[in-house]
DRENDO-1510 file (C-alpha; in Angstrom, 1 decimal, always signed):
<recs>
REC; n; res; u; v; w
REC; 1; UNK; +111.7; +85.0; +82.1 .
REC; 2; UNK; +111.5; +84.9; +85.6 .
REC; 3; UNK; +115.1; +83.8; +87.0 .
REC; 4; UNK; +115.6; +80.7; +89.2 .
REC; 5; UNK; +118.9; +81.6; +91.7 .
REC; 6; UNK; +120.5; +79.7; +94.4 .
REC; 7; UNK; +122.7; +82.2; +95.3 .
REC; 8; UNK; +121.9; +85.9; +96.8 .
REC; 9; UNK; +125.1; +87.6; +96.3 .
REC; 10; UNK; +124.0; +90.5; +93.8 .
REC; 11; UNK; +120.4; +90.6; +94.5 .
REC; 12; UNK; +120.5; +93.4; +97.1 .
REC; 13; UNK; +122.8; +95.3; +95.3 .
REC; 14; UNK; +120.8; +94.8; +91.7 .
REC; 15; UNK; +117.8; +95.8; +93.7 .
REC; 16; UNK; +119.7; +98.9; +94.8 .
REC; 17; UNK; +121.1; +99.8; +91.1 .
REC; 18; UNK; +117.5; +100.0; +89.9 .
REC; 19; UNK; +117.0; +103.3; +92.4 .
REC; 20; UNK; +116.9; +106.3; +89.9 .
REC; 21; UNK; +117.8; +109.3; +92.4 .
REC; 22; UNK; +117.5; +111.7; +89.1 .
REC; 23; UNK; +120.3; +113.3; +89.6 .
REC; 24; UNK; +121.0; +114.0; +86.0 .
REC; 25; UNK; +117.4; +116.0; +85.8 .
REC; 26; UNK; +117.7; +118.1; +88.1 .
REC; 27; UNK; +119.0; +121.0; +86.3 .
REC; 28; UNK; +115.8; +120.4; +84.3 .
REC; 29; UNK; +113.2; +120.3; +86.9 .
REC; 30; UNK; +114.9; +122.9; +88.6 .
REC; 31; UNK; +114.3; +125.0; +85.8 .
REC; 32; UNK; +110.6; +124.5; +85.8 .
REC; 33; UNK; +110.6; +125.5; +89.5 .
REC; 34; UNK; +112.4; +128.2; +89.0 .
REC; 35; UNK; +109.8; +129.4; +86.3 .
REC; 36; UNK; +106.7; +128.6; +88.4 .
REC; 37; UNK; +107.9; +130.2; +91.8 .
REC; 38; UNK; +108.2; +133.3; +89.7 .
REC; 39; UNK; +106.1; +133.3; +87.1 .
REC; 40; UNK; +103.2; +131.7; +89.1 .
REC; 41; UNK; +99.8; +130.9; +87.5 .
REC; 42; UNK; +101.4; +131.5; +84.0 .
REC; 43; UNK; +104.4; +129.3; +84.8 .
REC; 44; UNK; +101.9; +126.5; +85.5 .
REC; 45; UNK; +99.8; +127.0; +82.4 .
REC; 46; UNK; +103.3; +126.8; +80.5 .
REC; 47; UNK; +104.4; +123.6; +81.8 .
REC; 48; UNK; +101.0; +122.1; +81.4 .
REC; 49; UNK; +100.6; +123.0; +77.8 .
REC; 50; UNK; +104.2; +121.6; +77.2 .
REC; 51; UNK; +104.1; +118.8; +79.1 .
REC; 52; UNK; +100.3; +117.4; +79.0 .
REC; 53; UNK; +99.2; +118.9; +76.3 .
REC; 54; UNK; +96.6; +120.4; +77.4 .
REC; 55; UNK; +96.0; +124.3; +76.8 .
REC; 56; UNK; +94.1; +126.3; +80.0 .
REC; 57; UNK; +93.3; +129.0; +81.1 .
REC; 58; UNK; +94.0; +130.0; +85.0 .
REC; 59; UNK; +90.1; +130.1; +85.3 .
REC; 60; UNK; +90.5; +126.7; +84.5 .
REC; 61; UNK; +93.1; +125.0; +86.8 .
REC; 62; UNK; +90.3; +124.4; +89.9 .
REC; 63; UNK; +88.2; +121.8; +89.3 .
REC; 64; UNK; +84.5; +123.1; +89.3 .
REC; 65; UNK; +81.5; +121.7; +90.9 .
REC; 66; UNK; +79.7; +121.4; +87.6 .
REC; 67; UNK; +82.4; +118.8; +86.9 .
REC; 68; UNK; +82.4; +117.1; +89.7 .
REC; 69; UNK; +78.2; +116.6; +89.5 .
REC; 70; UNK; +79.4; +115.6; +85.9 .
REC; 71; UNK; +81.9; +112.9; +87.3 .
REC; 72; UNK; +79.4; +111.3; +89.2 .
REC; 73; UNK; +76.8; +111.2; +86.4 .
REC; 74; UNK; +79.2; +108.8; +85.3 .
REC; 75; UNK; +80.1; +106.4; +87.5 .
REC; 76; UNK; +78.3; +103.3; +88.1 .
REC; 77; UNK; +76.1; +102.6; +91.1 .
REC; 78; UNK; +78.5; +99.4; +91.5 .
REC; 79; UNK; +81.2; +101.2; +91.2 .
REC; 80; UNK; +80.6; +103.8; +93.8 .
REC; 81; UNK; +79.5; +101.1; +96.0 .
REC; 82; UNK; +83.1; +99.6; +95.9 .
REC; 83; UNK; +84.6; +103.0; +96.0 .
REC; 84; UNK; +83.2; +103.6; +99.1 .
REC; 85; UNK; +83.2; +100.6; +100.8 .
REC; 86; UNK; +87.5; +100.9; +100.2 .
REC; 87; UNK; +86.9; +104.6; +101.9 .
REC; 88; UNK; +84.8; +103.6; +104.4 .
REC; 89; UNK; +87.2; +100.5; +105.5 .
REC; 90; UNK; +90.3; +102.8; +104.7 .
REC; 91; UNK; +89.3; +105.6; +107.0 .
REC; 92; UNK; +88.3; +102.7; +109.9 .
REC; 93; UNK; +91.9; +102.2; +109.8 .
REC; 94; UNK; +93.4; +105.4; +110.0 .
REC; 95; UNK; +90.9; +106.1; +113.0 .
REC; 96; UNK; +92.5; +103.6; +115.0 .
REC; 97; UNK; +96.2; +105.4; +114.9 .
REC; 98; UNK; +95.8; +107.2; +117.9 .
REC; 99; UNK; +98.5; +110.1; +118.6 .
REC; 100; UNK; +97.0; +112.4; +121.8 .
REC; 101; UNK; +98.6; +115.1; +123.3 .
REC; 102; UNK; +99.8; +114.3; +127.0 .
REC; 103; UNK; +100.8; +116.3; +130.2 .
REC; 104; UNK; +103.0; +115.0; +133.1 .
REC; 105; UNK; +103.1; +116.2; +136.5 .
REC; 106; UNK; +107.2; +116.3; +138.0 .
REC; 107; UNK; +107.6; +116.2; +142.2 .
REC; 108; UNK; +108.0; +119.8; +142.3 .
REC; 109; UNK; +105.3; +121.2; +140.6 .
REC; 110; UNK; +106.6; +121.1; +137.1 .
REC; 111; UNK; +104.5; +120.0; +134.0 .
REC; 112; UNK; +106.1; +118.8; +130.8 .
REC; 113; UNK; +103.8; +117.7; +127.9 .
REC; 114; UNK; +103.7; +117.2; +124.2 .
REC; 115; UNK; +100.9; +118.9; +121.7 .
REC; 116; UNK; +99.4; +117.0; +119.0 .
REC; 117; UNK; +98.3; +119.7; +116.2 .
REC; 118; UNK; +97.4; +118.9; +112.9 .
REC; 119; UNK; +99.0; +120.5; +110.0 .
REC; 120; UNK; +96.8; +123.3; +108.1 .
REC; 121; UNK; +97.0; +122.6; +104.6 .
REC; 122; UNK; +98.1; +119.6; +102.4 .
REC; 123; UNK; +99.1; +118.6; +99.0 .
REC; 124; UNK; +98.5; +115.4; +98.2 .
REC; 125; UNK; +100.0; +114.5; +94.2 .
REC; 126; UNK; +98.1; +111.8; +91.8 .
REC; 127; UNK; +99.5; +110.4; +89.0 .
REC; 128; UNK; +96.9; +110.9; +85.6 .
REC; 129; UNK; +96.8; +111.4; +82.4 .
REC; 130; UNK; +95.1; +108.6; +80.6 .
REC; 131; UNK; +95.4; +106.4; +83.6 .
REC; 132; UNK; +93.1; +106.4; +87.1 .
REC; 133; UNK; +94.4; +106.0; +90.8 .
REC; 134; UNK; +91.5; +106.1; +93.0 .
REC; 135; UNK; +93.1; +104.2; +95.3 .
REC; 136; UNK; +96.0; +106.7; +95.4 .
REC; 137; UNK; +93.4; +109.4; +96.3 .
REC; 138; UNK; +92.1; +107.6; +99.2 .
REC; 139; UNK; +95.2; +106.5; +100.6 .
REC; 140; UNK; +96.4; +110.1; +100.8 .
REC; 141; UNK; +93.9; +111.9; +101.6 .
REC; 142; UNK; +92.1; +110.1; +104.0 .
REC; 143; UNK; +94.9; +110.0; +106.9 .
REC; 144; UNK; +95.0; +114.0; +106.5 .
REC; 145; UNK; +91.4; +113.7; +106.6 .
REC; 146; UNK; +91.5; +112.0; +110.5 .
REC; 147; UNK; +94.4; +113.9; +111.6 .
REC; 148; UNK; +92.1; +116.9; +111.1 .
REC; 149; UNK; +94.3; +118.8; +108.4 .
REC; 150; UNK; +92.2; +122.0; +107.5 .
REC; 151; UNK; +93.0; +121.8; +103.9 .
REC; 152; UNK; +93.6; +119.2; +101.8 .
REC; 153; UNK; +94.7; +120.2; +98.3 .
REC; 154; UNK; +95.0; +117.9; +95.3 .
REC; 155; UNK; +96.3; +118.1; +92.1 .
REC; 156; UNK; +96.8; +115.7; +89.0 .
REC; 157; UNK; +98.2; +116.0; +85.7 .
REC; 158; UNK; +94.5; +117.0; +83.1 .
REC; 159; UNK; +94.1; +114.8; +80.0 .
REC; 160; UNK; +94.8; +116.6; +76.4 .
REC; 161; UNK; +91.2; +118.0; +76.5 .
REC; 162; UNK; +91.6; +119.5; +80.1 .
REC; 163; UNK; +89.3; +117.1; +82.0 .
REC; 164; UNK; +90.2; +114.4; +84.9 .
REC; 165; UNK; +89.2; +111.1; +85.0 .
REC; 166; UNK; +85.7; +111.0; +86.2 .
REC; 167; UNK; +86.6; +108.1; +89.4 .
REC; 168; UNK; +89.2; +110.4; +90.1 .
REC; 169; UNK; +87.4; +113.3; +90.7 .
REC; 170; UNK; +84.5; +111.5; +92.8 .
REC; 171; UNK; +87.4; +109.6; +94.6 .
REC; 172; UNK; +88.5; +113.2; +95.6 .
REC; 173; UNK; +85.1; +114.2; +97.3 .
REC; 174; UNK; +84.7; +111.1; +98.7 .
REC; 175; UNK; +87.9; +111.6; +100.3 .
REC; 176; UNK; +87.5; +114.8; +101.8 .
REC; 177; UNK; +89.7; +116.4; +99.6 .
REC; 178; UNK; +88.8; +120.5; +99.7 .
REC; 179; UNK; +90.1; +121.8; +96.4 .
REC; 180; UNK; +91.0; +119.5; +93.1 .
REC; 181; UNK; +93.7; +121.2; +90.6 .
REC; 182; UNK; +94.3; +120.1; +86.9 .
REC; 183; UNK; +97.7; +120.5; +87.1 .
REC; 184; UNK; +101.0; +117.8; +87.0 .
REC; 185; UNK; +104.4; +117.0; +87.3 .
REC; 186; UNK; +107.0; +119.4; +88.2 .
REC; 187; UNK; +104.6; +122.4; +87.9 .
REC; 188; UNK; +102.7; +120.8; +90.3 .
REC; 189; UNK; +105.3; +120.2; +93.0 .
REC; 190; UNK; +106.6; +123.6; +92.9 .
REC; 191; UNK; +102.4; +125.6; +92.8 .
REC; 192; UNK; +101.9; +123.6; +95.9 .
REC; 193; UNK; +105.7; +124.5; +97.6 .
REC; 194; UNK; +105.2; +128.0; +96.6 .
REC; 195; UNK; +101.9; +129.0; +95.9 .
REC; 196; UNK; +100.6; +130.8; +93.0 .
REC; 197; UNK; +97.5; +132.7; +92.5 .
REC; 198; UNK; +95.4; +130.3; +92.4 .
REC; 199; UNK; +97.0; +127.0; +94.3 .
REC; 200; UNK; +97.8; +127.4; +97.9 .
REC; 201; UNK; +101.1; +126.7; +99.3 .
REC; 202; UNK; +100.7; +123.9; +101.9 .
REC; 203; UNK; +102.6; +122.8; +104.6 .
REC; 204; UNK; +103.4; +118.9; +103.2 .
REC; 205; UNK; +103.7; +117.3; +100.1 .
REC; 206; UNK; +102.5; +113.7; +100.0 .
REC; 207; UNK; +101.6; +111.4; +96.9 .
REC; 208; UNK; +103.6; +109.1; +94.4 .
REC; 209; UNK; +104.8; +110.0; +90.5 .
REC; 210; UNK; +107.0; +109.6; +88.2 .
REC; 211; UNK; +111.1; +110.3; +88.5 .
REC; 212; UNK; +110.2; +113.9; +87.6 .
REC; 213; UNK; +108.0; +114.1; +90.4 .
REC; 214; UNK; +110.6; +112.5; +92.9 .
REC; 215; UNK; +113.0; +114.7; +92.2 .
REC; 216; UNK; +111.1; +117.7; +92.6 .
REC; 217; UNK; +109.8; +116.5; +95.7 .
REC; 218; UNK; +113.2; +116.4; +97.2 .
REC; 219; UNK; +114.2; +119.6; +95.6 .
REC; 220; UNK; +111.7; +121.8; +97.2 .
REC; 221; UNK; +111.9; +119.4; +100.3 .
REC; 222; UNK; +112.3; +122.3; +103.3 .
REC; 223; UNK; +110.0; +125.1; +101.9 .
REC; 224; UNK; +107.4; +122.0; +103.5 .
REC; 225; UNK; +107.7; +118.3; +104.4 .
REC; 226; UNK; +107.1; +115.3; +102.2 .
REC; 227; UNK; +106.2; +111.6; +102.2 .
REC; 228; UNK; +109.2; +110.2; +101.0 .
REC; 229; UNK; +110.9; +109.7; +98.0 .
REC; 230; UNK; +109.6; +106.5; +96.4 .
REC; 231; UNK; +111.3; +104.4; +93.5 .
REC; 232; UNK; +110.0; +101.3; +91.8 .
REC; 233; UNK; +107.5; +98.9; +93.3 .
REC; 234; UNK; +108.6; +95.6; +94.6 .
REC; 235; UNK; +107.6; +92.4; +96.1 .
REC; 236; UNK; +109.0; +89.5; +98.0 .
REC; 237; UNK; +107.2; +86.4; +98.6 .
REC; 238; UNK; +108.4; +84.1; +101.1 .
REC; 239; UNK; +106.8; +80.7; +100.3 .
REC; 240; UNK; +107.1; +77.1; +101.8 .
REC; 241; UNK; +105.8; +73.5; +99.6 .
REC; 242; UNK; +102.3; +74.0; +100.6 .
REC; 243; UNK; +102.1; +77.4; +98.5 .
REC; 244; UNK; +99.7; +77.4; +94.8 .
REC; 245; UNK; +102.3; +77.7; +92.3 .
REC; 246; UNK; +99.9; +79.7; +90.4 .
REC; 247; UNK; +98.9; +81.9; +92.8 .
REC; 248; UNK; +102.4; +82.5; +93.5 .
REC; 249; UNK; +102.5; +83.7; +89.3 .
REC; 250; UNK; +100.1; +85.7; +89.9 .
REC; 251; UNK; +101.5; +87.9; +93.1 .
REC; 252; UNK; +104.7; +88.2; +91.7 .
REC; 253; UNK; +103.0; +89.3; +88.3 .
REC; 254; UNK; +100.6; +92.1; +90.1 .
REC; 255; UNK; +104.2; +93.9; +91.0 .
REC; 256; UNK; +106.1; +93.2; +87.9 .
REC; 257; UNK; +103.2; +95.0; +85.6 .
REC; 258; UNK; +103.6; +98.2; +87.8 .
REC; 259; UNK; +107.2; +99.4; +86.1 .
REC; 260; UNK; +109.3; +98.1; +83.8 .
REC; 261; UNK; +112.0; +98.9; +86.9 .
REC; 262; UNK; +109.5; +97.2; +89.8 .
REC; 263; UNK; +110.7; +94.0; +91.7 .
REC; 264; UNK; +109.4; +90.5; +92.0 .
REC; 265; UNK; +111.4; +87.9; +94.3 .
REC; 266; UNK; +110.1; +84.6; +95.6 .
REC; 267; UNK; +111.8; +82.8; +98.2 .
REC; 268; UNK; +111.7; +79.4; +99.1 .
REC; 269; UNK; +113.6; +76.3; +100.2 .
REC; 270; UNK; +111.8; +74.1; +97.8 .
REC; 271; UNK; +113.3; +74.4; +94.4 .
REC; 272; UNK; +110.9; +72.1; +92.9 .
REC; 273; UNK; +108.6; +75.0; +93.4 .
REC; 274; UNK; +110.2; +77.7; +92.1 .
REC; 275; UNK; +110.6; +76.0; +88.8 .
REC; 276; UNK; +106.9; +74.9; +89.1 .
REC; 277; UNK; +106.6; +79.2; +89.5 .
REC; 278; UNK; +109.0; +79.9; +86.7 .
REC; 279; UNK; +107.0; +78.0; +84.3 .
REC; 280; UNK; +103.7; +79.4; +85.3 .
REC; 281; UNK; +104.7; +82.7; +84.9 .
REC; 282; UNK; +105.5; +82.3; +81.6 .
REC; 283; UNK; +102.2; +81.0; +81.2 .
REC; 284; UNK; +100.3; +83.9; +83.0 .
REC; 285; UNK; +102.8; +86.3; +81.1 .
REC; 286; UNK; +101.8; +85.3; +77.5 .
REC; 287; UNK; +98.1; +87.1; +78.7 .
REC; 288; UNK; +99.1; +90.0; +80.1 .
REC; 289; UNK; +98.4; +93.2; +79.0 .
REC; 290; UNK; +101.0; +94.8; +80.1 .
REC; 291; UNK; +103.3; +92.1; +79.2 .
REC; 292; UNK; +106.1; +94.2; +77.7 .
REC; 293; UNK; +106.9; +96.1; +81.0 .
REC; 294; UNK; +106.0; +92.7; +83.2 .
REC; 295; UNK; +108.7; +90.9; +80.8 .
REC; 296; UNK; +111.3; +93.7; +81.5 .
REC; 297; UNK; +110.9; +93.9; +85.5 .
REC; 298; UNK; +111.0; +90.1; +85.3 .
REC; 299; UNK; +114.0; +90.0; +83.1 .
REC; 300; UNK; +115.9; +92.7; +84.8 .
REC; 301; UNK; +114.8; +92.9; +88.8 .
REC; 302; UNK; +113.2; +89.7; +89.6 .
REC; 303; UNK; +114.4; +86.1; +90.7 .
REC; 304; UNK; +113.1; +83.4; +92.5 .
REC; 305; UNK; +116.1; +82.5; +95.0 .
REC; 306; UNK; +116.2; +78.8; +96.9 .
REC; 307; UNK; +117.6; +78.9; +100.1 .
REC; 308; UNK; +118.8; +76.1; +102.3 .
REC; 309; UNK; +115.8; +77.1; +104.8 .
REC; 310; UNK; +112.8; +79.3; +105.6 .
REC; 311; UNK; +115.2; +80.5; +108.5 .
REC; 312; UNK; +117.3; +81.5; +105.3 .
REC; 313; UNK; +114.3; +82.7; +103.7 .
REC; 314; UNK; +113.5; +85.4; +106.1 .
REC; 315; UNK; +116.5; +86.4; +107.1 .
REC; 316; UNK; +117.0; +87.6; +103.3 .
REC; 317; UNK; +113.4; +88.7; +103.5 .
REC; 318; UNK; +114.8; +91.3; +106.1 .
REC; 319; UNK; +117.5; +92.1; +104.4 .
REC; 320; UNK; +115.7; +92.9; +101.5 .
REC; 321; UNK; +113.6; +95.3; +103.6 .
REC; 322; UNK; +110.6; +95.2; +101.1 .
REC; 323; UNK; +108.0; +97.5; +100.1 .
REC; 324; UNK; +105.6; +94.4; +100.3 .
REC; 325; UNK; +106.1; +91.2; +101.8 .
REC; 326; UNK; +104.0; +87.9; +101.4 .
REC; 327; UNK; +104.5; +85.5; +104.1 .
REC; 328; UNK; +102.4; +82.3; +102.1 .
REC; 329; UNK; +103.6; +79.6; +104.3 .
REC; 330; UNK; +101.7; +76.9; +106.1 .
REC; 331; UNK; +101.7; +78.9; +109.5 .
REC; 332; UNK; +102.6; +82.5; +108.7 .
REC; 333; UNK; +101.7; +83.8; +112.4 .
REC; 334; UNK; +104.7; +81.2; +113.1 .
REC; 335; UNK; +107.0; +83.8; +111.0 .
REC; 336; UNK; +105.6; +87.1; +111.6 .
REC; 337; UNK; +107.8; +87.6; +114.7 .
REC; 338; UNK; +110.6; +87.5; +112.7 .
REC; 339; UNK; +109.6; +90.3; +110.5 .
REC; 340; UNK; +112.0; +93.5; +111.6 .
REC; 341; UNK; +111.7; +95.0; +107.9 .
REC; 342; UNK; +109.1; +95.0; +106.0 .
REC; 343; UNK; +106.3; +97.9; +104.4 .
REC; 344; UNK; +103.6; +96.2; +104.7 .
REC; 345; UNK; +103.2; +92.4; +105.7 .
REC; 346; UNK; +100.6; +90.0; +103.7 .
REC; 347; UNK; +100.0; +86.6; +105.8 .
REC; 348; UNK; +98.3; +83.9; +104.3 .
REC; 349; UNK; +97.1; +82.4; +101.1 .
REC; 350; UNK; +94.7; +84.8; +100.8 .
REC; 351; UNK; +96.1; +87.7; +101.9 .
REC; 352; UNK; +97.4; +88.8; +98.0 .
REC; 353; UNK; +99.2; +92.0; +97.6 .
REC; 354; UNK; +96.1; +93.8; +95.9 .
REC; 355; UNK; +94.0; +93.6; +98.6 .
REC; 356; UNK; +96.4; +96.0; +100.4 .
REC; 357; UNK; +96.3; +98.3; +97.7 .
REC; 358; UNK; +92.6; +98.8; +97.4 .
REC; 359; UNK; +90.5; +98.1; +100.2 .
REC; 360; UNK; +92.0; +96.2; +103.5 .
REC; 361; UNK; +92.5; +99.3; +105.2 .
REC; 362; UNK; +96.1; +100.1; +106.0 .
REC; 363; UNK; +98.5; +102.9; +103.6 .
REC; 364; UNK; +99.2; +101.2; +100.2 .
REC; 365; UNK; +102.2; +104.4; +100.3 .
REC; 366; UNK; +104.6; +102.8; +101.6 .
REC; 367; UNK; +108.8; +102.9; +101.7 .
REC; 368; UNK; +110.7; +101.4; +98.6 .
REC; 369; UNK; +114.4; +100.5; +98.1 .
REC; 370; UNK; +115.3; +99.1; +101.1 .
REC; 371; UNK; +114.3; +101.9; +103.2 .
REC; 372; UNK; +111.7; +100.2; +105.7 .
REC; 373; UNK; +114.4; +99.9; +107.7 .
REC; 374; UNK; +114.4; +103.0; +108.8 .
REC; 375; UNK; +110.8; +104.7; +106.7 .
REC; 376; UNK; +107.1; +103.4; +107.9 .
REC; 377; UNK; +103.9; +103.8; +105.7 .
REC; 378; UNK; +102.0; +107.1; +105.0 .
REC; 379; UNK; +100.0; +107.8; +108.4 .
REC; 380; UNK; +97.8; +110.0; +110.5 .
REC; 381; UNK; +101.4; +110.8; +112.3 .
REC; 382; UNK; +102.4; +112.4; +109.1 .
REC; 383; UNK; +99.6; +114.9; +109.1 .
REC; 384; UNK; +100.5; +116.4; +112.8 .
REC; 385; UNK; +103.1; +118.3; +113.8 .
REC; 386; UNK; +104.0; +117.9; +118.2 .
REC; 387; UNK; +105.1; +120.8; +120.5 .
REC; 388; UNK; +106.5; +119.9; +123.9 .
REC; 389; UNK; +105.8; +121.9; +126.4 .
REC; 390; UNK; +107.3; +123.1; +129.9 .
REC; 391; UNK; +106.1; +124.3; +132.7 .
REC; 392; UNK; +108.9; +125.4; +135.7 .
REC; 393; UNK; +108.0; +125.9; +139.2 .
REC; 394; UNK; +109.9; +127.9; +141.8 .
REC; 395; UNK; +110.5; +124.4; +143.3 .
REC; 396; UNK; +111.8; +122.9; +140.5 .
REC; 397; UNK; +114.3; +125.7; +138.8 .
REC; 398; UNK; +116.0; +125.5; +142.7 .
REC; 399; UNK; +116.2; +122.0; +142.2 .
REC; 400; UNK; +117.8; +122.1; +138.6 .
REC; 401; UNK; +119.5; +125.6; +138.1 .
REC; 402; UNK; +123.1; +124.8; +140.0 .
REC; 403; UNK; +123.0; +121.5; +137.3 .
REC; 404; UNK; +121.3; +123.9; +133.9 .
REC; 405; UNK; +124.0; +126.7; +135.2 .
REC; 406; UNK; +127.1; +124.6; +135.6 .
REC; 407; UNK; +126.5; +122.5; +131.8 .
REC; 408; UNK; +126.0; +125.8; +130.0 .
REC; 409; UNK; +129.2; +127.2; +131.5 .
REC; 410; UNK; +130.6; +124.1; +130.4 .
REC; 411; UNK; +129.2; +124.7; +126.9 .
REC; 412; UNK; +130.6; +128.4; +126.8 .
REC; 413; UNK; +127.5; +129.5; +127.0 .
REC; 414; UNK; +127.5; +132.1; +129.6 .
REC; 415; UNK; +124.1; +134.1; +128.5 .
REC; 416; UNK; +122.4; +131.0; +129.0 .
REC; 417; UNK; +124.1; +130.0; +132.1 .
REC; 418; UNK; +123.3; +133.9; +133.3 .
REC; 419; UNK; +118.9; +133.5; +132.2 .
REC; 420; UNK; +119.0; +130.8; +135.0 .
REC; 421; UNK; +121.6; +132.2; +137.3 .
REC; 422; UNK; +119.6; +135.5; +138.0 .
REC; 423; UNK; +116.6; +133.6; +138.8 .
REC; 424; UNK; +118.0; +131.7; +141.2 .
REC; 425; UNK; +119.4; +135.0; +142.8 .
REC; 426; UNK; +116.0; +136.4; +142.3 .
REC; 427; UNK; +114.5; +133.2; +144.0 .
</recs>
């Protein structure tokens, strides 16, 4: 049952308890890298027989194009349509995030600049199995796509029988993804951090999984970048007395079905509401599907808190620093410019969370766990690497060597005090 609080004392710290950093796995997972980095192909095959149950052969990992002709055999004309009207809308978005590279003249003929250059290859990780994330295939690949990444390389865990979901697979194409491995978890992680004879090593890691995943995300996390380290999924809905009590169910529902871990927190000043909430999510829950992990995120990470205010209301909003925030109030514009934490913010009575995740057009990967205070969502940015650049005239080094000469001296550093030293005697 969803809880009904007045008080927010141990809601940021329960929130924070649900974080599972793995620690207690890692001599697991590190094993599996270990036996992938030197083992390679057969390492892979190893894990994925052991793991996913399925047994292949290294001829097998890449997805061909026979299966991918296949996949799209199977898909649905309306189905493709909507697939590709979240693609084209998706990449719309991502176009607009411009990052250019930029020179600047100085008075005495210097030029200092920065170099935007995208990365070369990427690994982007979907979750599979029996289950299909489409949307997690657009979302990752499609920023690499516009930042002009050369490769993009993904993989995802093959069912029993060796095959991936057939919207998976077309997502992929659609997506611009170059090369599509049947390969998951850990084993996954480490092919794409190391390389093995048939799965390139890329530069960056991007993509959400399981604790497994996370942890071997971080572990190999300096052989190449990553995302980020995402936990649970969570919502907070910041609602006022004109808000649909059972629309409000029904957000705070579409989070708690995620994990049995995930978050769902409405806050309002109007109590009379948030019983009116409670009552429908019990009503919404008997339906549910998933209403076994719904029930446990609702018993065990979820509340709806009264405040005294909505001042109240998003101050805790901030300090929650959600990974998705609803602001379904009678004037959310009014509130918006208030917002210094948030992942992603959903304004209106018709903005619901979903629409994010499939087809509005901003990153559905976004920070967990309190961290968009200081993390943003998945973006172009994150597939480009920037080199500055310097360019010193005569002019200029006469101008700044006494000043370079005298603070390396101060640092001790007499070699670098001397490379600037001997021009200007030179000069």
């Amino acid at each position: 049952m969803l809880k009904v609080v007045s008080h927010k004392d141990d809601l940021v710290s329960q929130l924070r308890a649900r974080e599972h950093r793995g620690e207690d796995l890692e001599a697991e997972v590190r094993e599996i890298i270990q036996q992938v980095r030197e083992q390679g192909d057969a390492g892979v095959l190893a894990a994925t027989k052991k793991f996913d149950h399925a047994d292949l052969t290294a001829g097998q990992l890449q997805v061909t194009e026979e299966e991918i002709e296949n996949a799209y055999q199977k898909l649905s004309p309306e189905l493709l349509e909507s697939l590709r009207l979240a693609r084209d809308r998706i990449e719309e978005f991502h176009q607009r995030q411009h990052f250019q590279s930029w020179f600047h003249p100085g008075e005495n003929g210097e030029l200092l600049g920065q170099l935007y250059r995208p990365l070369d290859r990427a690994g982007i990780y979907v979750p599979g199995g029996t289950a299909a994330y489409p949307s997690s295939v657009l979302m990752n690949a499609l920023p690499a796509k516009v930042a002009g990444v050369r490769e993009i390389i993904m993989v995802t865990p093959p069912r029993s029988d060796g095959t991936i979901l057939p919207l998976v697979l077309v997502a992929a194409v659609e997506a611009g993804v170059t090369k599509i491995f049947k390969v998951g978890g850990v084993q996954a992680i480490a092919a794409l951090a190391y390389g093995t004879e048939s799965i390139p090593k890329v530069d960056k890691i991007v993509g959400p999984g399981n604790i497994y995943v996370t942890v071997a995300k971080r572990l190999v996390f300096g052989l190449g970048d990553i995302d980020m380290l995402a936990g649970p999924s969570e919502i907070v809905v910041v609602a006022d007395s004109s808000a649909d009590p059972e629309l409000l169910a029904a957000d705070l529902l579409s989070q708690a079905e995620h994990d049995s871990r995930a978050a769902a927190i409405l806050i309002t000043a109007d109590r009379a509401l948030a019983e009116r909430v409670q009552e429908e999510v019990e009503k919404q829950l008997s339906v549910l599907p998933r209403k076994e992990i719904a029930s446990s995120a609702l018993e065990n990470c979820s509340a709806a808190v009264v405040v005294d205010s909505m001042q109240d209301a998003v101050e805790l909003a901030n300090e929650l620093a959600p990974e998705h925030l609803e602001l379904y109030v009678e004037d959310p514009f009014s509130l918006l410019g208030q917002i210094k934490n948030a992942g992603a913010v959903f304004l209106g009575a018709y903005s619901s969370e979903p629409v994010g995740d499939y087809l509005a057009g901003p990153n559905h990967v976004l920070p967990t766990g309190g961290t968009a205070r200081f993390f943003s969502p998945l973006s172009v940015e994150d597939f480009l690497k920037r080199t500055s650049v310097i360019y010193t005239t005569k002019d200029a080094l006469k101008k700044w060597g006494p000043h370079i000469v005298r603070l390396a001296e101060e640092e001790g550093l007499a070699a670098h005090a001397r490379a600037v030293s001997k021009r200007l005697e030179w000069l």
